[in-house]
C-alpha positions, 0 to 999 in steps of 0.5 A: 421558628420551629412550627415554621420548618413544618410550614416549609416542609410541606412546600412541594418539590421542583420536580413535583410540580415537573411531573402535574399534567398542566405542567406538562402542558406549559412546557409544551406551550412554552419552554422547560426552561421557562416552566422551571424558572416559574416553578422556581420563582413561585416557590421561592416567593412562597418560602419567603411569605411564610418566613415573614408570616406570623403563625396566626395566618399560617393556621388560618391557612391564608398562605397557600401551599396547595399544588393547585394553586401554585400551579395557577401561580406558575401559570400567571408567572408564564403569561405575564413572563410572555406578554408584551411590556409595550402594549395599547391603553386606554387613556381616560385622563383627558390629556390628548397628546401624552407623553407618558402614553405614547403622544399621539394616536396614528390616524388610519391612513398612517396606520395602514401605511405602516401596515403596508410597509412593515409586510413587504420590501420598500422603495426606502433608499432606491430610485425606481427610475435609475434603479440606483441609491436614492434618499430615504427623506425623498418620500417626505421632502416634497410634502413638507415643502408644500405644507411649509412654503420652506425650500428644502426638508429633512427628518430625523428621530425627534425634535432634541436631535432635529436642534442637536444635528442643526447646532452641530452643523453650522455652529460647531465651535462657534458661539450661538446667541439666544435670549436668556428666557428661551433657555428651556428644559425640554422634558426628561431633564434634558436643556437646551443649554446641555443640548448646545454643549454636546453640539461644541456650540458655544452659548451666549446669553442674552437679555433678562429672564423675562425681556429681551431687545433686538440690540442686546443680539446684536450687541452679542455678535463677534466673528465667532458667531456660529447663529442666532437662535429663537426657542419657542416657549411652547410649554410654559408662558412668561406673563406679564412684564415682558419683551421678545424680539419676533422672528421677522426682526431677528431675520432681518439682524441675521440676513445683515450679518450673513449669519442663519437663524434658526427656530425650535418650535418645539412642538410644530403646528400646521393649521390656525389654532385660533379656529378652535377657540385656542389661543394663537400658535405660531405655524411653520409656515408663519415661521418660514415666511417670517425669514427663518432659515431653520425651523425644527418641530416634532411629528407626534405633537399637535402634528398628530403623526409618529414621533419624529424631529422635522427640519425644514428651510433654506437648502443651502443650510439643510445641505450641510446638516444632511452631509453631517455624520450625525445626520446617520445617527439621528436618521428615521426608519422606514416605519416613521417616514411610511406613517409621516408622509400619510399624516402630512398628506391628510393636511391637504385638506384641512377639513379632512385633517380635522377629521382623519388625524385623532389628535386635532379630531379630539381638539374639535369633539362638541360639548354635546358630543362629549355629554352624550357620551358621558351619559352612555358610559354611565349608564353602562358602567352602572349595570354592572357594578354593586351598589357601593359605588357611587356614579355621577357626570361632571362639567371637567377641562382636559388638557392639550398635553405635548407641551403645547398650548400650557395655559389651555382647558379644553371644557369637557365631562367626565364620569366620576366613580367612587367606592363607599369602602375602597380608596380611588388610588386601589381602584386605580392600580386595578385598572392599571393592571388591567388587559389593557391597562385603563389610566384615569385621572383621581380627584378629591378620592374619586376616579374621573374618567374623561371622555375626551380621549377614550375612543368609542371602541374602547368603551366595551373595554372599560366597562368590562373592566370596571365589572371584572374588578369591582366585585370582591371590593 
């Protein structure tokens, strides 16, 4: 402990490193404050590595004390302190719409809408005719009507609160039949069921995990009946030894008893997927002209716009949720309503949306396409990185994301690297800290990078970062 005391005697003081002319500069950048509470971290930091440090290193002078160096630790203190936490990646895992990530990328249109939105005073709640209050869901009603063939629309922040707002409106203290299989969890360990309970819905169960007939709803229904309600299995699949009651026939038991029926879609698509090779998906419009009287969907799912909870069907239901109190507290802003209403208005044009919303433009990329550019960033990456590293392409299969189409691969290629010394877990949480963060795939000791959803732009980027880091390794 004794040689120790001599290590951190010579640990500069606060004010020595106050009176450098870098530090000097800092504090012109940034704040006293914050250069002094830098100052402070990194010299707790190091007092507390060579407490913990055996003497051999200290010798061996692996422990800097220097003030240039500390300075340049203070310096990377305030950078890191100044960055934002919220910042782009690039997502080379081959998952389209990843949660984690963000879900979906904004096409440009959508972009620029909230550009154009974000700089100046909007017409959010006026009406430019009568210069009175109008409704901030005017700007996507119309839309969403024409899209869906649904009577009325609204929106709110995102799917859970879109089920939440519909379940507090019209079955509040009244009970909600659903099949015991569609009692789903819906991602963040939030349920369906827990969903139901903060809405005062009562739940009631019906049918087997994995069947369910037309009459054991209607067997369930009381006068305490609020609704029924059909949940959508759109991130898992029951295979198998199976039964579910379409929407068409649960309409139709709920027109019989005046009772709305309502449908989470979860995840909310507006085109065939079948023209992609998918598997079938209902579309809103399906649901809608099935009879449904409510169906909820999110926006920056198979969508491909900002995140949000869209409802759309019978007025007379949408009505009531609009005048409930917790239609205020779910309510989107101006940025979601400017990026949603340019997203849907690509839909007008199928072939257009195919190619103008990243998320289904990413669903349709052409093995070929995909190979090609595989190749390119091989070939890049290789000149710039040492011989220990090994490169090859590979046939891989990405995957949807989103809780969307679960049992899907999307045939795709990815660049495989690996290192003849280094693990491909460390060569990963480099690129991780990289700026931007770079987030892979590791499989069998290799990182796999998926050229399905790295954007052409971001290729610079990737490979830049693959040089700064591999040196050293």
């Amino acid at each position: 402990m004794k040689e120790k005391q001599e290590y951190l005697r010579k640990i500069p003081a606060v004010n020595d490193l106050l009176a450098t002319e870098l530090v000097n500069e800092l504090v012109d950048r940034y704040s006293h404050e914050l250069v002094v509470a830098g100052i402070r971290e990194v010299i707790d930091n190091l007092r507390e590595r060579i407490l913990e440090a055996d003497l051999e290193k200290l010798q061996n002078e692996e422990i800097e004390i220097e003030i240039e160096q500390l300075l340049k630790q203070v310096k990377q203190f305030l950078i890191n302190k100044s960055s934002s936490s919220l910042m782009p990646v690039i997502n080379a895992t081959g998952v389209i719409i990843h949660t984690n990530l963000g879900r979906s990328l904004l096409s440009k249109s959508a972009q620029k809408a909230v550009q154009r939105i974000s700089s100046h005073y909007s017409t959010l709640e006026i009406d430019r005719e009568s210069g009175k209050r109008g409704s901030r869901y005017s700007h996507v009603r119309d839309i969403l009507t024409e899209l869906t063939g649904a009577e009325d629309a609204l929106v709110v922040n995102n799917n859970a609160a879109a089920v939440l707002l519909a379940l507090s409106a019209l079955a509040a203290d009244k009970e909600v039949v659903i099949a015991r299989g569609q009692l789903v969890e819906i991602g963040g360990s939030f349920r369906i069921p827990e969903v139901m309970e903060q809405s005062g819905a009562k739940l009631v169960e019906v049918g087997s995990t994995n069947k369910v007939y037309l009459k054991d709803y209607e067997r369930a229904i009381t006068e305490e009946t609020g609704l029924l309600l059909k949940v959508h299995t759109s991130n898992y699949r029951v295979m198998g030894f199976t039964k579910e009651v379409e929407l068409e026939d649960l309409s139709k038991l709920g027109a019989k008893y005046e009772l709305p029926v309502v449908e989470d879609l979860g995840s909310g698509i507006l085109v065939d997927s079948t023209l992609w090779g998918l598997s079938y998906e209902p579309t809103v419009q399906d649901s809608i002209g099935q009879g449904a009287d409510v169906v909820t969907f999110s926006g920056d799912k198979m969508l491909g716009g900002p995140q949000a909870g869209i409802i759309v069907g019978n007025k007379k239901y949408l009505d009531k949720m609009k005048r409930h109190p917790l239609n205020r507290v779910v309510r989107v802003d101006k940025f979601t309503l400017a990026a949603l209403e340019a997203t849907l208005k690509e839909y007008r044009n199928s072939k257009r949306a195919y190619q103008e919303i990243p998320t289904l433009r990413m669903l349709n990329i052409p093995e070929d396409e995909l190979k090609e550019k595989a190749a390119t960033l091989m070939q890049n990456i290789r000149e710039v990185i040492s011989s220990d590293f090994n490169l090859a392409i590979r046939k891989d299969s990405s995957q949807i994301g989103g809780g969307a189409f679960p049992l899907e691969k999307l045939p795709t290629y990815v660049v495989e690297l690996s290192h003849n010394n280094t693990g491909a877990e460390k060569i990963a949480e480099k690129l991780r800290l990289n700026t931007p963060p770079i987030f892979t795939r590791i499989y069998s000791n290799a990182l796999l990078f998926d050229l399905r959803t790295i954007q052409d732009n971001e290729l610079p980027e990737l490979v830049a970062a693959l040089k700064n880091i591999t040196y050293g390794n």
